[in-house]
C-alpha positions in Angstrom: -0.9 11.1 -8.8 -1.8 9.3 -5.9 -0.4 11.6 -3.5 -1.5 14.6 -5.0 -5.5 13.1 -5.5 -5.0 11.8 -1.4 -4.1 15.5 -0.1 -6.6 16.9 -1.9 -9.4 14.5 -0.3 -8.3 14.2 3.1 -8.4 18.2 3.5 -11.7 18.4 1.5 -13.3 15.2 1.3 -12.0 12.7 4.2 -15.0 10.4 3.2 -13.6 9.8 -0.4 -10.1 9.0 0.7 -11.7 6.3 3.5 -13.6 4.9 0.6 -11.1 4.8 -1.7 -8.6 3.0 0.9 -11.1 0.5 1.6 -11.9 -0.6 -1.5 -8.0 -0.5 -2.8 -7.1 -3.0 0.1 -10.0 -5.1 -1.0 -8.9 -5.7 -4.3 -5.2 -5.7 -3.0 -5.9 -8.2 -1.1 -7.8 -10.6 -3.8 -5.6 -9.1 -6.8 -2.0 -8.6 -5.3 -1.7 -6.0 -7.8 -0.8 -2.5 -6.8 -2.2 -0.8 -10.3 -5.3 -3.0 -10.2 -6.1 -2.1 -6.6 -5.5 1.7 -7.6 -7.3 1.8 -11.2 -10.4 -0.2 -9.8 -10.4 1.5 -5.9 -10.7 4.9 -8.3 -13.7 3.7 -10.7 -15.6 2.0 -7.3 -15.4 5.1 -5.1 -16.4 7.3 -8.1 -19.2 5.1 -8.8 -20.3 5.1 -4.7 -20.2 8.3 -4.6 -22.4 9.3 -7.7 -24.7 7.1 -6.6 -24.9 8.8 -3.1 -23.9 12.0 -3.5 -26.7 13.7 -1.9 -25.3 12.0 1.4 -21.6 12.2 0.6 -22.2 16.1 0.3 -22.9 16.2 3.9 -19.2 14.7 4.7 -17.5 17.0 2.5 -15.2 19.7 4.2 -16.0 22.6 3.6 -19.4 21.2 2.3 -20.1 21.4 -1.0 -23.3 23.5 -2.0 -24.8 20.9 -4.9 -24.0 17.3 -5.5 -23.0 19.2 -8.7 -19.6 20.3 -7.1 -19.3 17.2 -5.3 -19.3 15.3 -8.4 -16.9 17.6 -9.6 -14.5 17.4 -7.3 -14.3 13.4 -7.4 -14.0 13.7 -11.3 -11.2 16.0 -10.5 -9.4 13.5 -8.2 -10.5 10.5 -10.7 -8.5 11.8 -13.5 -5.5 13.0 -11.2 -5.1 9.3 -10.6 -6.3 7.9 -13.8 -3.9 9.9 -15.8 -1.0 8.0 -14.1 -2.5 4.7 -14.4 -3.3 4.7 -18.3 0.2 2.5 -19.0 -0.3 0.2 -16.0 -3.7 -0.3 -16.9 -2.5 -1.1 -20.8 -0.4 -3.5 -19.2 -3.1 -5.1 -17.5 -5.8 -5.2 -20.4 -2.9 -6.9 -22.6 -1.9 -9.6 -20.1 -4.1 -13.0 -21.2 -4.5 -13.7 -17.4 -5.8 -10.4 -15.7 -8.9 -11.4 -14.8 -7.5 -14.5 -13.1 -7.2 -14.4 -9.7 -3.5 -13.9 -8.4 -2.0 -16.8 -6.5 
């Protein structure tokens, strides 16, 4: 899942990987939760880049033609790494404590 989504981005889209991995060592670091830093690094860069596709189209290699195909492309990825998260992410929602901060 992972894997697959990251090769796919760093030969078209370098600028969604770097996102993503910024934002999943944010919330690793806060969370100290691998599937939490993956589910919400996914939802953040998806939301980042929908809001500013016009300028993440620029960054794309080879550069996408409309934020259309951009958008596209990252829902692509999304549900690559989505897909392998929905039990983790089960898991989380059913734990009492998941909104807690890890300690």
């Amino acid at each position: 899942g992972l894997a697959t989504a990251a090769g796919g981005a760093v030969l078209l889209f370098p600028f969604a990987l770097l996102l993503w991995l910024l934002i999943w060592v944010m919330i690793f670091l806060f969370r100290k939760n691998i599937s939490w830093a993956n589910i919400w690094a996914t939802v953040g860069s998806l939301i980042i880049i929908f809001n500013s596709s016009t300028i993440a189209v620029k960054y794309s290699f080879p550069h996408a033609a409309t934020n259309g195909e951009l958008i596209l492309f990252s829902m692509a990825l999304f549900i690559i790494i989505f897909v392998r998260h929905i039990d983790p992410l089960k898991d989380l929602i059913k734990d009492k404590n998941f909104l807690r901060k890890a300690k």
